[in-house]
TISEZA-706393 format. One record per atom (N, C-alpha, C): residue in three letters; z, y, x; atom name. Coordinates in steps of 0.02 Angstrom, whole numbers. Example, Ala and Ser with C-alpha at 12.3 -4.5 7.8 and 13.67 -1.06 7.14 Angstrom:
% residues 2
+------+--------+--------+--------+------+
! type !     zz !     yy !     xx ! atom !
+------+--------+--------+--------+------+
!  ala !    390 !   -284 !    660 !    N !
!  ala !    390 !   -225 !    615 !   CA !
!  ala !    390 !   -165 !    660 !    C !
!  ser !    354 !   -112 !    642 !    N !
!  ser !    357 !    -53 !    684 !   CA !
!  ser !    394 !      2 !    645 !    C !
+------+--------+--------+--------+------+
***
This chain:
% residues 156
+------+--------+--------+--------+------+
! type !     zz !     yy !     xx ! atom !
+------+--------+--------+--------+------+
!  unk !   6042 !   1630 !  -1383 !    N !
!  unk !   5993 !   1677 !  -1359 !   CA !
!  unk !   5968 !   1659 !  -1289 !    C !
!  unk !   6021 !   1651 !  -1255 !    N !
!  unk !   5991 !   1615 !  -1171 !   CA !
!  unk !   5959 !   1556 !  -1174 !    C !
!  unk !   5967 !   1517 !  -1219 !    N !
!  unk !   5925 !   1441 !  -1209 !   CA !
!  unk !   5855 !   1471 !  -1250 !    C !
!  unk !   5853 !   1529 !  -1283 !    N !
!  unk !   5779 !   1523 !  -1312 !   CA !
!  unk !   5758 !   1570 !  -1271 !    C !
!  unk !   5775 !   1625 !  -1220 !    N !
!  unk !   5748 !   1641 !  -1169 !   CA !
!  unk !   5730 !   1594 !  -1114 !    C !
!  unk !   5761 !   1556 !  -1096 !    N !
!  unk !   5751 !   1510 !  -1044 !   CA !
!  unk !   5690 !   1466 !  -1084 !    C !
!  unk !   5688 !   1445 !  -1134 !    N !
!  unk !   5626 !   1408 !  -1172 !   CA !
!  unk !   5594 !   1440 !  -1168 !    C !
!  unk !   5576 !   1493 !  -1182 !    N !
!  unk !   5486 !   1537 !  -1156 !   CA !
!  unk !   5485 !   1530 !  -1087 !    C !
!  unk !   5516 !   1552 !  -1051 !    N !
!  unk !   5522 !   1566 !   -961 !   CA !
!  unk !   5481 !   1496 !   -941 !    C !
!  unk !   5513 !   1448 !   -984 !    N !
!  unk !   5487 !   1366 !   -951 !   CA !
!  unk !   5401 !   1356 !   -980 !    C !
!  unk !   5403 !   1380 !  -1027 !    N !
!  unk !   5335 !   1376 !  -1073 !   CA !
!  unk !   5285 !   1423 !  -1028 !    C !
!  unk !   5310 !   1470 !  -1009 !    N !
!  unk !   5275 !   1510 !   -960 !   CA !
!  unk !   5235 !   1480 !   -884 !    C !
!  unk !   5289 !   1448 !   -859 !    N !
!  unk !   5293 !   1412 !   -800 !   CA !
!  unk !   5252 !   1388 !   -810 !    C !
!  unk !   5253 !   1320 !   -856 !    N !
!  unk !   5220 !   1264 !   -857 !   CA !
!  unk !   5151 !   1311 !   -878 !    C !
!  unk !   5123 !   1364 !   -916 !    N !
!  unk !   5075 !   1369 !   -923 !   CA !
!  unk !   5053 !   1408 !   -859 !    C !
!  unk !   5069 !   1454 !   -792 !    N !
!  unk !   5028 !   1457 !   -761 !   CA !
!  unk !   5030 !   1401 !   -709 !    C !
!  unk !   5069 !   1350 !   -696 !    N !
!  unk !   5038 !   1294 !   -658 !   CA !
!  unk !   4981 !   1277 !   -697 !    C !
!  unk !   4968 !   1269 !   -743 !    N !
!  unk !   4897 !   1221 !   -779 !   CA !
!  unk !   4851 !   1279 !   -782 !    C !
!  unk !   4855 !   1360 !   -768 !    N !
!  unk !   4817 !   1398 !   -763 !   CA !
!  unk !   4785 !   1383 !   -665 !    C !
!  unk !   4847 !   1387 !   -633 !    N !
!  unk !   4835 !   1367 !   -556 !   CA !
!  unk !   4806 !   1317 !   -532 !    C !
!  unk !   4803 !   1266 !   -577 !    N !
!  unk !   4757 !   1201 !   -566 !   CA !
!  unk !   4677 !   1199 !   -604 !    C !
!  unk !   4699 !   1270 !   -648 !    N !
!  unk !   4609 !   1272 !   -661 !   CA !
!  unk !   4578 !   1323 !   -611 !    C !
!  unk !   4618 !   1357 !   -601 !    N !
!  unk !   4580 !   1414 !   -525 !   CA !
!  unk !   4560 !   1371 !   -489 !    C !
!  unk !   4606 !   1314 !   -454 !    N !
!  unk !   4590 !   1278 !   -416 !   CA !
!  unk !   4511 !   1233 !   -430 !    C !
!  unk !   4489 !   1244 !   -455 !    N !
!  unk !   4403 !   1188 !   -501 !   CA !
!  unk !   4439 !   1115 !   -554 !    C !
!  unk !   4504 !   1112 !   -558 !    N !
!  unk !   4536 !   1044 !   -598 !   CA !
!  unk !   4496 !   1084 !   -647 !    C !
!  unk !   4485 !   1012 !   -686 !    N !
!  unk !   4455 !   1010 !   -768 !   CA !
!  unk !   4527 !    981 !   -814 !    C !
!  unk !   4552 !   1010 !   -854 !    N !
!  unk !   4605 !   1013 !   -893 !   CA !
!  unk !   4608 !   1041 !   -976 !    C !
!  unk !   4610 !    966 !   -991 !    N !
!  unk !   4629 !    958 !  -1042 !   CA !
!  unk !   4665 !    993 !  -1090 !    C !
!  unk !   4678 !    976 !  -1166 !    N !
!  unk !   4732 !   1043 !  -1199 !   CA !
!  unk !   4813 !    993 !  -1184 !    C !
!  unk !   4850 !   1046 !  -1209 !    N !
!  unk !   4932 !   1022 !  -1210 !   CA !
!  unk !   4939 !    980 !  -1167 !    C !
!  unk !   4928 !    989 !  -1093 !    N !
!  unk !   4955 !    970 !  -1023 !   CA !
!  unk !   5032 !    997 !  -1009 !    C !
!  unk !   5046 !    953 !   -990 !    N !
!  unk !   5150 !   1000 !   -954 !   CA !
!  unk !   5133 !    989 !   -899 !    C !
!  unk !   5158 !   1017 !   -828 !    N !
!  unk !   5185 !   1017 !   -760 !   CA !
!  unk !   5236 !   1032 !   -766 !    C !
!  unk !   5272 !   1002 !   -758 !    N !
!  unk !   5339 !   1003 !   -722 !   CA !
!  unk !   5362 !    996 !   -663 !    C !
!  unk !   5400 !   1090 !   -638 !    N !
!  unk !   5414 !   1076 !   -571 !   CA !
!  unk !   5361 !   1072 !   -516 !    C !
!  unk !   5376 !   1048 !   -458 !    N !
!  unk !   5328 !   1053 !   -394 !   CA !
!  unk !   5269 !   1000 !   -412 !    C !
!  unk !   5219 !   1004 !   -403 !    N !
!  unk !   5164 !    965 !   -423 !   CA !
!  unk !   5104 !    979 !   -369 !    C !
!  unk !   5077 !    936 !   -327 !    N !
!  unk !   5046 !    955 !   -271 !   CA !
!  unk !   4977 !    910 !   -282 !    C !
!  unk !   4919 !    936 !   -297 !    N !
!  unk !   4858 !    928 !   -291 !   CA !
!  unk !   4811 !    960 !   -231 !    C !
!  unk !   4772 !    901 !   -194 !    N !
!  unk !   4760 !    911 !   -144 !   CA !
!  unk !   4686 !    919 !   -157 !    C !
!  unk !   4637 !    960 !   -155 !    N !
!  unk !   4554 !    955 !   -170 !   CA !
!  unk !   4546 !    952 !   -265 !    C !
!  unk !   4587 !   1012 !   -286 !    N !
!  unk !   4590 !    982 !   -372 !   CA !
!  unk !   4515 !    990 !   -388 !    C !
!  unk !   4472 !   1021 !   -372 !    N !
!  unk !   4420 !   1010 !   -391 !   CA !
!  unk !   4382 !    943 !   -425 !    C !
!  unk !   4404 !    888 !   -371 !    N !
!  unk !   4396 !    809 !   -406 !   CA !
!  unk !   4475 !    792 !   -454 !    C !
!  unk !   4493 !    829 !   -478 !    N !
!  unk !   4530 !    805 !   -528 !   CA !
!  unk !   4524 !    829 !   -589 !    C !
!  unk !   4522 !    776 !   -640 !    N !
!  unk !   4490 !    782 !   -724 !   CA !
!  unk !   4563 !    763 !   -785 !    C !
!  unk !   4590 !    809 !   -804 !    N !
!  unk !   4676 !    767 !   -857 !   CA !
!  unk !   4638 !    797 !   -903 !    C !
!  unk !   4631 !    728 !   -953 !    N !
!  unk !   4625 !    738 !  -1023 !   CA !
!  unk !   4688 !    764 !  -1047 !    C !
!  unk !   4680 !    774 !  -1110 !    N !
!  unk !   4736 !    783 !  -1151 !   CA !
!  unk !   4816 !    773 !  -1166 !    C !
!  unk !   4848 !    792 !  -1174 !    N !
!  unk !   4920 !    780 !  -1183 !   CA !
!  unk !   4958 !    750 !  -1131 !    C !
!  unk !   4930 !    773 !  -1065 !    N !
!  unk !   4960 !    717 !  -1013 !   CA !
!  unk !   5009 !    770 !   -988 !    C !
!  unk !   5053 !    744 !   -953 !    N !
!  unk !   5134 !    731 !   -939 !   CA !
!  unk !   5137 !    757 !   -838 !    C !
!  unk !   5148 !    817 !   -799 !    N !
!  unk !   5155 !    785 !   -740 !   CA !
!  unk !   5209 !    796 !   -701 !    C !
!  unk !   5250 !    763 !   -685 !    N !
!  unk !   5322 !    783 !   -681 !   CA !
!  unk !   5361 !    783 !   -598 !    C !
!  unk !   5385 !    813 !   -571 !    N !
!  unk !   5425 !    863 !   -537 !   CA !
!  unk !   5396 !    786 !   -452 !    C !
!  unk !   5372 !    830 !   -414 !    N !
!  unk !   5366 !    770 !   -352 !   CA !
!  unk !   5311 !    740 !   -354 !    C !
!  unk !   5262 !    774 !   -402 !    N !
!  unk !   5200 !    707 !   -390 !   CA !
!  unk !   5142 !    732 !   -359 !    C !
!  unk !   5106 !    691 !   -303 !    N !
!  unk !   5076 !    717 !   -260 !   CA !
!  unk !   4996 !    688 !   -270 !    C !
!  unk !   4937 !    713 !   -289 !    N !
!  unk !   4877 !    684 !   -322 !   CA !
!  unk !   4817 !    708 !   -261 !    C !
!  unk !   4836 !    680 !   -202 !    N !
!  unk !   4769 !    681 !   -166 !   CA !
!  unk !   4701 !    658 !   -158 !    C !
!  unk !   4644 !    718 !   -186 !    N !
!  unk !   4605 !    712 !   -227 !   CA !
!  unk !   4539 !    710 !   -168 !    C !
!  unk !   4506 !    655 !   -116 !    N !
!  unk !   4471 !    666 !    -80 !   CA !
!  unk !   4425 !    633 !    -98 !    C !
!  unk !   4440 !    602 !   -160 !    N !
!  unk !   4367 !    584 !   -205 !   CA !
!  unk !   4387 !    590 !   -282 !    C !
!  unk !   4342 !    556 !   -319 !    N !
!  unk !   4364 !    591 !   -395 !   CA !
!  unk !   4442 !    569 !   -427 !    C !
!  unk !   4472 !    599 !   -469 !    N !
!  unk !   4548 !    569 !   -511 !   CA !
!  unk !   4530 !    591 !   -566 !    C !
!  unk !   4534 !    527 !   -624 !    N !
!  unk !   4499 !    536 !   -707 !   CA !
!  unk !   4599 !    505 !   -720 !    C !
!  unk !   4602 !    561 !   -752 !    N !
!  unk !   4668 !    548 !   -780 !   CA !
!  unk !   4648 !    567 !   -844 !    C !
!  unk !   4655 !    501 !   -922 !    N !
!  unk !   4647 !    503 !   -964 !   CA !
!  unk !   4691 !    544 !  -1024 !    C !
!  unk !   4687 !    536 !  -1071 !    N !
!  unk !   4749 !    563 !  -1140 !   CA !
!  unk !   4817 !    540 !  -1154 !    C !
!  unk !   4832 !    569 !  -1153 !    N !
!  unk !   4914 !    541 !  -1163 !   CA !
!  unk !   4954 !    497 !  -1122 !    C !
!  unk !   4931 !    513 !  -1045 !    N !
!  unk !   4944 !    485 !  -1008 !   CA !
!  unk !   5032 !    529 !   -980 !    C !
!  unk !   5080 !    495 !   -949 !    N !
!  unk !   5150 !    511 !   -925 !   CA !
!  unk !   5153 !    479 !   -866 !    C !
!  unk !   5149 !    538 !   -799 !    N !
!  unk !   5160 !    536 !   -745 !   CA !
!  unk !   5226 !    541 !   -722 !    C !
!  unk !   5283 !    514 !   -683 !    N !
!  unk !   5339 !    516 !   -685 !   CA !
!  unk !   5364 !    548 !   -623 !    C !
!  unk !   5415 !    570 !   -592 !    N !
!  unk !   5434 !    594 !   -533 !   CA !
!  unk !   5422 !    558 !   -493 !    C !
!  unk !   5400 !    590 !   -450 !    N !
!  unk !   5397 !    563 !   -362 !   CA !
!  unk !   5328 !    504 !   -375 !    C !
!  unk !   5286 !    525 !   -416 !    N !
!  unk !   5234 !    477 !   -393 !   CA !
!  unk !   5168 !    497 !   -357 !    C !
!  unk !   5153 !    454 !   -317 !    N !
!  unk !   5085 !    475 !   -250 !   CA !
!  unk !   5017 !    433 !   -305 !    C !
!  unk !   4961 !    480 !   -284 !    N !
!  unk !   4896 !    449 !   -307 !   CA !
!  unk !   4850 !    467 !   -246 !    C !
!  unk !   4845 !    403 !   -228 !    N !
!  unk !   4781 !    438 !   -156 !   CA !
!  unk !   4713 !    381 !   -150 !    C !
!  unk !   4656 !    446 !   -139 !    N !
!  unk !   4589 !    428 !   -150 !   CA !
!  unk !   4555 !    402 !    -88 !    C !
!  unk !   4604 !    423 !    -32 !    N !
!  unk !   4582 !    410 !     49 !   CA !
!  unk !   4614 !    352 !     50 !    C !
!  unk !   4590 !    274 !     91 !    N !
!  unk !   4623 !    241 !    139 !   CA !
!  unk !   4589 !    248 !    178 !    C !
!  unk !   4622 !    189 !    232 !    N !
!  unk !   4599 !    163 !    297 !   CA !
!  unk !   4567 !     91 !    279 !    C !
!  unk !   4487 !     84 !    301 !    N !
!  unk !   4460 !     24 !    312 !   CA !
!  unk !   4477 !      3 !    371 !    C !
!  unk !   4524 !    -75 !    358 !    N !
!  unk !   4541 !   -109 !    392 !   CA !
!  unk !   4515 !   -165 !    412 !    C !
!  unk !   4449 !   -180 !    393 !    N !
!  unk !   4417 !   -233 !    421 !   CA !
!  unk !   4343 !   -213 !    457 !    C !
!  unk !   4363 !   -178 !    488 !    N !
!  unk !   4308 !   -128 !    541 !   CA !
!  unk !   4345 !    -90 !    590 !    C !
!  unk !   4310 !    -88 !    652 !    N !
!  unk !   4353 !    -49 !    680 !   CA !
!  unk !   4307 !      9 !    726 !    C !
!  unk !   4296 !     56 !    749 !    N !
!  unk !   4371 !     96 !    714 !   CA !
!  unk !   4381 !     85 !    645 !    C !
!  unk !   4451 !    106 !    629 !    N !
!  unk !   4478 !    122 !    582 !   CA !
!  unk !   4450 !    175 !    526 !    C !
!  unk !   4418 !    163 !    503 !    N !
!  unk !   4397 !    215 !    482 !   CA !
!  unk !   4423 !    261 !    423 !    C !
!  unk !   4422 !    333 !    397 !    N !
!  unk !   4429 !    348 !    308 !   CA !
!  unk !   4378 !    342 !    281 !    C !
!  unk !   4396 !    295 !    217 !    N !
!  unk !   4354 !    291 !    168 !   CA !
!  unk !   4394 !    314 !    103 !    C !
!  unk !   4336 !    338 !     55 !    N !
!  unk !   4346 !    377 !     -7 !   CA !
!  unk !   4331 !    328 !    -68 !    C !
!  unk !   4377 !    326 !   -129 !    N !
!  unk !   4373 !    280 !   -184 !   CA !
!  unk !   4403 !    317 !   -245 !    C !
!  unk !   4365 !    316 !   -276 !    N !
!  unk !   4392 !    345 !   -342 !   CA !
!  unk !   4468 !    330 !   -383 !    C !
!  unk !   4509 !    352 !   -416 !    N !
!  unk !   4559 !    325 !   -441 !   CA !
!  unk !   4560 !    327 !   -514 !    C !
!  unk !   4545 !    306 !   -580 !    N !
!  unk !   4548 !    297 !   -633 !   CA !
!  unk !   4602 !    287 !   -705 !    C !
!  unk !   4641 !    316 !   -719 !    N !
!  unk !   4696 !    313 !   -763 !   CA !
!  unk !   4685 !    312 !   -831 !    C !
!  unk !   4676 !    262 !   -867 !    N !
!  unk !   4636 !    257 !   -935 !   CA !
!  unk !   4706 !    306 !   -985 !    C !
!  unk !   4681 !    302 !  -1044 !    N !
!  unk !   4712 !    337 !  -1089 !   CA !
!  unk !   4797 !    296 !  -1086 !    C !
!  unk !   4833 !    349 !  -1124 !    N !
!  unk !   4902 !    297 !  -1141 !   CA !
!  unk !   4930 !    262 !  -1090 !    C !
!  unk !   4931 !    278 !  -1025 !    N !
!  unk !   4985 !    256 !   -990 !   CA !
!  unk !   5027 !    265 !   -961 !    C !
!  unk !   5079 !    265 !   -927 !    N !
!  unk !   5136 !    275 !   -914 !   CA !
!  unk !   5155 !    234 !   -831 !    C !
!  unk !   5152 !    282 !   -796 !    N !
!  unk !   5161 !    271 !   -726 !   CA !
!  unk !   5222 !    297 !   -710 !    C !
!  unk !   5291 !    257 !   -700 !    N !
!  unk !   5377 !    268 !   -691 !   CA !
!  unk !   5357 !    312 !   -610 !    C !
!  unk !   5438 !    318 !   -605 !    N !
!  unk !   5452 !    340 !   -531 !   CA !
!  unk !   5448 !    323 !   -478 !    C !
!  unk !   5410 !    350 !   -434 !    N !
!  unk !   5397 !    322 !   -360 !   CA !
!  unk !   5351 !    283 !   -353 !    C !
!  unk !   5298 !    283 !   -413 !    N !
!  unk !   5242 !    242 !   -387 !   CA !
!  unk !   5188 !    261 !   -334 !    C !
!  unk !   5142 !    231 !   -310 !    N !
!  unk !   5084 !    241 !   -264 !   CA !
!  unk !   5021 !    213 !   -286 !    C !
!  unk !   4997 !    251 !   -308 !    N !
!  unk !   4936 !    201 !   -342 !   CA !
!  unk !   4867 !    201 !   -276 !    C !
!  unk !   4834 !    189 !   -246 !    N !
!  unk !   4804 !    173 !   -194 !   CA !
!  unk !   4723 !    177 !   -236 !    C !
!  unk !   4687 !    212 !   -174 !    N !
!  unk !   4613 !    212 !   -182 !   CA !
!  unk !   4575 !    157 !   -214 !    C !
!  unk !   4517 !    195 !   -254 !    N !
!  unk !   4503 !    108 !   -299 !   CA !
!  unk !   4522 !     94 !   -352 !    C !
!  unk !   4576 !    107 !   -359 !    N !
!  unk !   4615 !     75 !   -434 !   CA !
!  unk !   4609 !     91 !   -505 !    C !
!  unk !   4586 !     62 !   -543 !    N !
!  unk !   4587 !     70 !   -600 !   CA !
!  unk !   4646 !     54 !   -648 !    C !
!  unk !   4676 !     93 !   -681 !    N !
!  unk !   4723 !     58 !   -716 !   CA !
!  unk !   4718 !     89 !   -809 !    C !
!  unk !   4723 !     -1 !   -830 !    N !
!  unk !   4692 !     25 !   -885 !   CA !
!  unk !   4721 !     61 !   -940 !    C !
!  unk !   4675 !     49 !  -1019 !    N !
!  unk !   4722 !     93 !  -1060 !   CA !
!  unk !   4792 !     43 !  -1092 !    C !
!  unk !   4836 !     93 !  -1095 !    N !
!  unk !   4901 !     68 !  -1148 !   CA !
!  unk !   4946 !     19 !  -1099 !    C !
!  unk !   4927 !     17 !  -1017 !    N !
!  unk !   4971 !      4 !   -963 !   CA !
!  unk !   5024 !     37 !   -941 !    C !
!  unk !   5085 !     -8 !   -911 !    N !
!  unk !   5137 !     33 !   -895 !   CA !
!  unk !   5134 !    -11 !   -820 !    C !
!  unk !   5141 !     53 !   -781 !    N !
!  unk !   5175 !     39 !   -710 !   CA !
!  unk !   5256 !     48 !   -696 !    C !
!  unk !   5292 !     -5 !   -654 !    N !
!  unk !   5361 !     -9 !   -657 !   CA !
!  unk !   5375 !     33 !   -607 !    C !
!  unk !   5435 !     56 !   -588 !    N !
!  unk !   5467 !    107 !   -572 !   CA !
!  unk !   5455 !     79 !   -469 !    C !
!  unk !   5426 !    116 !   -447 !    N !
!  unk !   5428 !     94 !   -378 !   CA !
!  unk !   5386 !     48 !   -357 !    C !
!  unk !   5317 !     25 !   -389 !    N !
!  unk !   5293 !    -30 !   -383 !   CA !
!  unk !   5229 !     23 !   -329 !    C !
!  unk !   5176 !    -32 !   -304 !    N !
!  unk !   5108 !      1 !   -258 !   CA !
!  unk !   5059 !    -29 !   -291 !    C !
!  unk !   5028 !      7 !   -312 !    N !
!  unk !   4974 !    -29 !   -361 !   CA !
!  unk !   4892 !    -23 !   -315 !    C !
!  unk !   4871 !    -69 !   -296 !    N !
!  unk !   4826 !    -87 !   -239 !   CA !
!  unk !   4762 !   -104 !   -280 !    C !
!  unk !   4785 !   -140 !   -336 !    N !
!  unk !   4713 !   -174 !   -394 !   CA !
!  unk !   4704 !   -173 !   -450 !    C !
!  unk !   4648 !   -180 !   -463 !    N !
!  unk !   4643 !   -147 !   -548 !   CA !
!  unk !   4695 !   -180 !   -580 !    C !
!  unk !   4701 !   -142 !   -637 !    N !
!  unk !   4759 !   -161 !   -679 !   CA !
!  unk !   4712 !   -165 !   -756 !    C !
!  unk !   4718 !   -231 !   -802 !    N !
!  unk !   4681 !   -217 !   -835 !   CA !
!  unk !   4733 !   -171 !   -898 !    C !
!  unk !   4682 !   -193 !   -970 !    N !
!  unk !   4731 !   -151 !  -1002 !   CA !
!  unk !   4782 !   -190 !  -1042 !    C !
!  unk !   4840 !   -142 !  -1067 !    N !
!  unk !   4893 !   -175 !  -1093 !   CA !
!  unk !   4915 !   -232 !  -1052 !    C !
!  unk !   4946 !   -196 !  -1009 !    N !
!  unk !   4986 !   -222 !   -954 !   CA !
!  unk !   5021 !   -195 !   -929 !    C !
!  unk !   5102 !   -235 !   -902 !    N !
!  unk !   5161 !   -209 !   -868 !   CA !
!  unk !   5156 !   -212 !   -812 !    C !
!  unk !   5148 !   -191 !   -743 !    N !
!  unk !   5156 !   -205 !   -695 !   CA !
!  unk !   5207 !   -169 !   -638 !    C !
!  unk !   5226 !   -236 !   -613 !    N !
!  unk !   5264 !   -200 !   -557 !   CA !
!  unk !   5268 !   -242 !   -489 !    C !
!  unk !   5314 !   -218 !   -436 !    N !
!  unk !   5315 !   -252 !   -384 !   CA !
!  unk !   5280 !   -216 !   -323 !    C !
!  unk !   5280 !   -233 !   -250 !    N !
!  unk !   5261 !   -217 !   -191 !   CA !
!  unk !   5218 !   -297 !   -159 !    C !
!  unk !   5168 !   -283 !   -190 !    N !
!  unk !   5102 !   -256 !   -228 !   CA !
!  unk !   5113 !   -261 !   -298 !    C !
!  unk !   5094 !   -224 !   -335 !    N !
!  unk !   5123 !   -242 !   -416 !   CA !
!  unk !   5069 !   -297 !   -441 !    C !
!  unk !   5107 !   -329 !   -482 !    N !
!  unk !   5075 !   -378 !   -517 !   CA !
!  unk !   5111 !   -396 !   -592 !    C !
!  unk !   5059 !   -412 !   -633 !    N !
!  unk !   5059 !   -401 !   -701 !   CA !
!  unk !   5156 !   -449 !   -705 !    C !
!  unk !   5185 !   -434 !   -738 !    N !
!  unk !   5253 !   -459 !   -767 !   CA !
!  unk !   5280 !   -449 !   -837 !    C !
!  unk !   5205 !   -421 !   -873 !    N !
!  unk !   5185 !   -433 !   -946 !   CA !
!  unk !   5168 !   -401 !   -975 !    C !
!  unk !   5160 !   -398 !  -1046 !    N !
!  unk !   5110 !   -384 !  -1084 !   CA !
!  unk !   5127 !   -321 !  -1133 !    C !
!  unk !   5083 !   -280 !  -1135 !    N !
!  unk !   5120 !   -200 !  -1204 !   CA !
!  unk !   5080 !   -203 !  -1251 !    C !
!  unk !   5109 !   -163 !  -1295 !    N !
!  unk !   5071 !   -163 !  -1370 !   CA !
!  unk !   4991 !   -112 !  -1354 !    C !
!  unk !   4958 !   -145 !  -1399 !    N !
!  unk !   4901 !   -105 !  -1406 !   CA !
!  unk !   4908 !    -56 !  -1462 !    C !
!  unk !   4896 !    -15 !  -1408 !    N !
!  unk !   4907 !     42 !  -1470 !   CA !
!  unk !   4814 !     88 !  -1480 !    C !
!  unk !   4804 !     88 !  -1553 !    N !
!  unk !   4737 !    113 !  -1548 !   CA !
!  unk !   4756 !    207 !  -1557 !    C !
+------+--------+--------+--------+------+
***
């Protein structure tokens, strides 16, 4: 009886975070989860298709657009940010870049995916990696800067 009370309570949760991120102007998809603390900064530029995944620590600062595709799995503790610093000018300036998450992918724990980036469909990012450049699709990547370390199934 307590674990199927506690199963609505959670079903609840998770549905007014994805209600709180549409107050906020996010465009949201059907059968979204949040899980846990989930911090969107300007959700207005943020778009989750379908069936996507966002789990406990992940921080999506939105100071230009975030297209997060279908069936995409966001993992704990991962950063998505739309602001850098142009470093080959000075001052220093902020500049704004879109961030792109094609369908079907799977971004592990503690990633940073950085302004600009596209990463494509049916890609997996490794656990802790900084992803600085496009990623095409069906690809593993990892590392500080991540870089491709191989290849995933295409899945249609």
């Amino acid at each position: 009886m307590y674990i199927k009370i506690y199963n609505q309570l959670y079903k609840l949760t998770n549905y007014f975070r994805v209600v709180h991120l549409k107050l906020l102007g996010a465009s949201i998809g059907e059968h979204v989860k949040v899980y846990g603390r989930v911090t969107v900064v300007n959700a207005k530029n943020l778009h989750i298709g379908d069936r996507v995944t966002l789990n406990e620590g992940v921080h999506i600062n939105c100071r230009d657009k975030v297209h997060i595709g279908s069936d995409v799995r966001i993992s704990t503790q991962v950063q998505i940010h739309t602001g850098k610093l142009n470093l080959n000018e000075w001052p220093r300036l902020h500049t704004e870049l879109p961030v792109i998450i094609e369908d079907n992918v799977w971004i592990a724990s503690s990633c940073v995916i950085s302004a600009g980036v596209t990463i494509g469909r049916n890609s997996v990012v490794a656990a802790g990696a900084v992803v600085v450049k496009n990623i095409s699709p069906n690809s593993l990547v990892g590392g500080i800067p991540a870089k491709v370390i191989g290849k995933c199934l295409d899945v249609q």
